[in-house]
C-alpha positions, 0 to 999 in steps of 0.5 A: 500500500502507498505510504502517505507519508513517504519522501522520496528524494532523486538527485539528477533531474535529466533522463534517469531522475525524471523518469523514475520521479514520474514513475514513481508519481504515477505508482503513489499519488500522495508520496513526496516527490523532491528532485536536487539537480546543479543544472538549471534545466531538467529532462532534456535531450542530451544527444540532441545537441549536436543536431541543435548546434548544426540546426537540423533541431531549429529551436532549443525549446524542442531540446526540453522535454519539460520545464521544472514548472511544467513537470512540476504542475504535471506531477506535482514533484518538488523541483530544485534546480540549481541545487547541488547534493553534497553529502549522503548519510545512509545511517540518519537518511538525510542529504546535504544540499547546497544552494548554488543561488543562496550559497546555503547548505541544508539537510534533508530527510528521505525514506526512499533516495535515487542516485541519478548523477549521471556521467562527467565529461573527461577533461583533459589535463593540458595547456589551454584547456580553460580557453575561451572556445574550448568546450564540452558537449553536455549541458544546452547553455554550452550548446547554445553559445556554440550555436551563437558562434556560429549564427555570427559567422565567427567559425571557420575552423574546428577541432573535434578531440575525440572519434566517438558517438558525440564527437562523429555527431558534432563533425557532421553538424560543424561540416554541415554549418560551412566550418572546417573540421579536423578530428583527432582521436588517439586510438588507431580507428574512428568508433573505437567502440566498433569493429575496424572494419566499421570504423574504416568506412566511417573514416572513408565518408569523413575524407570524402567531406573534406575532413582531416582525421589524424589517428593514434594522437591526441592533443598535446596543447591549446594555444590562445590566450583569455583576449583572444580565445583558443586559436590553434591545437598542438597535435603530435607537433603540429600546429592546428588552427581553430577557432572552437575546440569540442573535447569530446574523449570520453565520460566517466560514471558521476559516483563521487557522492556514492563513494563517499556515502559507503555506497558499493562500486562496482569493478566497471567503476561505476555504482554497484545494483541489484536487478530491482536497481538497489544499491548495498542500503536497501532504500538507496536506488541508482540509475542511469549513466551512473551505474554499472549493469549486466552484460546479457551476452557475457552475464559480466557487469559492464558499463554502457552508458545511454539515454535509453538505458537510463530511462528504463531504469528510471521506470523501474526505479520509479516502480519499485521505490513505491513498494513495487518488485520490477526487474532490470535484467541487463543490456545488449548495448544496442546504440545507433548514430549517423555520420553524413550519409552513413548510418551505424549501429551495434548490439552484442559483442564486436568481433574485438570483445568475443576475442577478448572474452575467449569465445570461438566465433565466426564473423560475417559481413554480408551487404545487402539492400534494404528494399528490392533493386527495382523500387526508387530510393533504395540503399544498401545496409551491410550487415556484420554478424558474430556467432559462437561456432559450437552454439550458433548462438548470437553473440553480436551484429554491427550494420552500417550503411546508408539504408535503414539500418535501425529496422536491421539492428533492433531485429538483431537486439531483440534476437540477442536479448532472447537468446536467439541462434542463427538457425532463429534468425533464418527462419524470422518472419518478417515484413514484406513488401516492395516499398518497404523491405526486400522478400529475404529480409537483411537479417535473414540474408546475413543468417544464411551465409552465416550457416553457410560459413559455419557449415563449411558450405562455403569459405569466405574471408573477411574484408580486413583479413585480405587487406592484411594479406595485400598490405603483408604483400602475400603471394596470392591470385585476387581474382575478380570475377565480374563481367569487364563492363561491369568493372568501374571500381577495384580494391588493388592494381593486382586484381585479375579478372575473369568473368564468372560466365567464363570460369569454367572454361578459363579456369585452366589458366589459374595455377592450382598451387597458389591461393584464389581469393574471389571478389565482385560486388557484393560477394554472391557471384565470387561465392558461386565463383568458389564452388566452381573452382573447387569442382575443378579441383582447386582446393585454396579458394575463398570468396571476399564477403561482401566484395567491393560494396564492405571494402574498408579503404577507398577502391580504385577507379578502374583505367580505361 
């Protein structure tokens, strides 16, 4: 029964906070609802920032959910913003709050407490970083004299640090404002969060837009002065100009105050829960960015975190914080972004994590498009599935391209969240119709050459894998098996061309003492290609899946 009497206190008013403040409203009528957050805005859209700044998002009205006064009046919840927690006393079940307007500190008492602090940007330690121009994409004031800056022309030149969601996201909407872009990211590859393969066609569109990408560095320095604002970057020695620094290198879960209190933090760093989202004091909840959750693939405690994660969790927080007993059972870490023309999402392990946690796996790239060829506007989605050999158990999928990649992933995200083989995936009834999906849906596509793989039906080799044997200078045929006027592009200068009409009888002039590697547009007719010259007699004979269409570096014009 609702406790009348209950106060309820949620420290963090964005996506987490507020939701679990309205769940929580909705359970029990008469609790007291008190929401502390330091911003001066609550339930705002975060990763729509960037979309405001580049003016895809016209007003920044559209960023807010809600006003503090609308949220107030339409859940009768208690709003504080501008009002920091500073303390936790999980003994006497109080909160220190200090008010950031009054400069006053006071305690407040609660039965049921939500730890909703979300995540902290990384700052860099470095030279200049307090620069005027030098900013974080985190809170809409931020965002707001970015795109004043730009409304006034004032600039030409940016430098984006670091290649992630947020970061890729601001590349686009700065290019698409007339501003210069280079990206600096330490890792090897743009996405550090997906595979290689994925992160090179990432990096192909960037260059195609006429932005810099330098890898393996980061900033070194920022050059300006406080009169001037930042003015240039230092990059592995290089002087960079730029008139507006984004320090996009990462986030780290906000668990300063559970630390403090005794609250247990998990071996991600981040706050330790239950599945009913309760920390080690039975009436202290977490959630959001600020918590660390179950991996559903590996079962392990990971930490992922994202706007849909944290609205979830709020709904079940807000639930059981009002006598109810729902469970968050974990996360595939499904996400999804678009950089220019190419869209990319992700759910389960990449090729990289099912290394790392020692599962004997099989990986597939496989293009296709996301409506028939005859139908206007259609576009092509590759799709990458990773699956335990033993098994054929589900254990992730990467799929980008320009096409609709969201219907593809979410498929593959709720297989995954059930558990689902790849036998499953090639028997999934789906949605058919000309305007709308092709008759063998992506997924189903991608299920069948998988099992083909794992059946040893037919032996492909990985994009990246035949890159390496051309970049190691390996002794094989590259045989390209597409008819010569179909031939506008090629992966390499050493590609050798016979038509698959013509194999059968040309294939006497291929030596059967050398490996063959079959290629064409998208894979299917080099797979055909194999099964020829393996009835032929040749025994090292693979296919590039996906052909030139998943190729992860810029092909080559074919020469008259």
């Amino acid at each position: 029964m609702p406790n009348p009497n209950k106060r309820i206190i949620i420290i963090g008013g964005v996506a987490a906070g507020t939701k679990s403040a309205a769940k929580a409203r909705r359970q029990d009528p008469h609790a007291e609802i008190t929401i502390y957050t330091d911003e001066e805005y609550i339930s705002y859209a975060g990763c729509g920032q960037p979309y405001y700044i580049g003016g895809e998002v016209e007003n920044r009205a559209q960023l807010l959910a809600r006003t503090p006064e609308q949220f107030q009046q339409g859940h009768q919840i208690t709003i504080h913003t501008r009002h920091r927690a500073t303390r936790i006393d999980p003994q006497a079940q109080t909160v220190d709050i200090l008010d950031l307007v009054a400069n006053q500190i006071r305690t407040v008492p609660y039965d049921a407490l939500v730890i909703a602090t979300g995540a902290t940007p990384i700052i860099p330690s470095l030279p200049g970083v307090d620069l005027p121009g030098v900013y974080v994409i985190r809170t809409v004031p931020v965002s707001d004299k970015i795109r004043k800056f730009l409304d006034e022309g004032r600039i030409q030149l940016a430098v984006v640090a670091g290649g992630g969601y947020i970061g890729l996201e601001m590349v686009e909407n700065l290019v698409n404002r007339g501003v210069q872009v280079t990206v600096v990211e330490r890792e090897k590859q743009l996405a550090p969060l997906f595979d290689t393969d994925v992160a090179a066609h990432i990096l192909r569109v960037l260059e195609q837009k006429g932005v810099r990408v330098m890898l393996g560095a980061g900033l070194d320095a920022i050059q300006g002065s406080p009169e001037q604002g930042v003015t240039a970057v230092t990059v592995a020695g290089q002087s960079i100009s730029a008139g507006l620094v984004i320090l996009s290198v990462g986030v780290r879960p906000e668990t300063r105050l559970a630390q403090e209190a005794g609250i247990e933090i998990g071996p991600t760093g981040a706050i330790r829960v239950n599945e009913f989202m309760q920390t080690n004091f039975p009436n202290i909840y977490a959630a959001g960015d600020c918590v660390e959750v179950t991996n559903l693939v590996t079962g392990k405690p990971a930490w992922i975190p994202l706007g849909s994660t944290a609205n979830k969790q709020g709904r079940v927080v807000g639930e059981n914080i009002t006598g109810g007993s729902t469970v968050f059972p974990g996360v595939t870490g499904t996400s999804i972004f678009r950089v220019f023309d190419l869209n990319v999402a992700k759910t389960g392990l990449t090729e990289k994590e099912a290394q790392r946690e020692g599962y004997d796996y099989e990986a597939v790239v496989v293009p296709a498009e996301d409506k028939p060829h005859y139908m206007p506007g259609h576009k092509t989605v590759i799709t990458k599935l990773i699956a335990e050999r033993s098994t054929h158990r589900l254990l992730g999928a990467q799929v980008w391209g320009a096409g609709n990649v969201d219907k593809v992933i979410d498929t593959l995200a709720t297989a995954l969240y059930f558990k689902a083989s790849v036998e499953d995936l090639s028997r999934l009834d789906l949605a058919y119709a000309p305007p709308f999906a092709p008759a063998m849906g992506n997924v189903i596509t991608a299920a069948n050459v998988m099992l083909n793989k794992l059946a040893k039906h037919t032996e492909g080799i990985l994009p990246l894998q035949v890159l390496e044997k051309l970049e190691k200078k390996e002794d094989f045929i590259f045989l390209d098996v597409r008819d010569p006027q179909n031939i506008a592009m090629l992966c390499c200068e050493s590609c050798l061309n016979i038509p698959a009409g013509q194999l059968e009888l040309r294939c006497v002039e291929l030596p059967k003492d050398k490996e063959i590697i079959t290629t064409c547009m998208i894979g299917l007719n080099a797979a055909a290609a194999c099964r020829i010259l393996k009835r032929h007699g040749f025994q090292n004979v693979r296919y590039l899946e996906g052909g030139i269409t998943a190729w992860p570096r810029p092909v080559k014009k074919q020469q008259n």
